[in-house]
Residue, then its C-alpha position, 0 to 999 in steps of 0.5 A: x705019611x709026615x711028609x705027604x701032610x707035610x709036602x706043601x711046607x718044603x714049597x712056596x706058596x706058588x708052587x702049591x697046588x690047588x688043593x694045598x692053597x685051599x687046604x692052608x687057606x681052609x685050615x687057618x692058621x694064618x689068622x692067629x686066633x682071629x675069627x675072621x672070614x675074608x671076602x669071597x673075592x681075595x685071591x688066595x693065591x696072591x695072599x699066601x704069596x704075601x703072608x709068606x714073603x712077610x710072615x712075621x709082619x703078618x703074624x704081628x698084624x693079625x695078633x694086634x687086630x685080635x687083641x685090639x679087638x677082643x679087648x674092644x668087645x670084651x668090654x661089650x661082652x661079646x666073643x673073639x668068635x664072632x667073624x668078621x668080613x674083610 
């Protein structure tokens, strides 16, 4: 059972089904505690390809954004869960 939930991690992105780019994307992580909600019209695909090519440049970009932003907001009191569109 680990390596079924776990199959799509031993592939790169571009040999992901379907359902394993959708669930990945669906699941998140990538956005490192970023409440953000991307444009309908990204290509899921292409952005896994590159988040994965890059992923620590990634995972630096997305954390800076979250705490430029939250430290931005808690100043006017709002909540790192308001989403955001890109």
């Amino acid at each position: 059972m680990v390596t079924a939930c776990n199959h799509h991690k031993s592939k790169t992105p571009d040999e992901w089904s379907e359902k394993e780019l959708q669930d990945w994307y669906s699941k998140g992580e990538w956005k490192k505690g970023w409440a953000t909600i991307p444009n309908k019209m990204v290509n899921k695909k292409e952005f896994a390809h590159l988040y994965y090519e890059n992923q620590v440049r990634w995972n630096k970009a997305f954390q800076l954004l979250v705490n430029r932003i939250w430290q931005s907001w808690k100043k006017e009191g709002r909540s790192l869960k308001t989403p955001i569109f890109w």
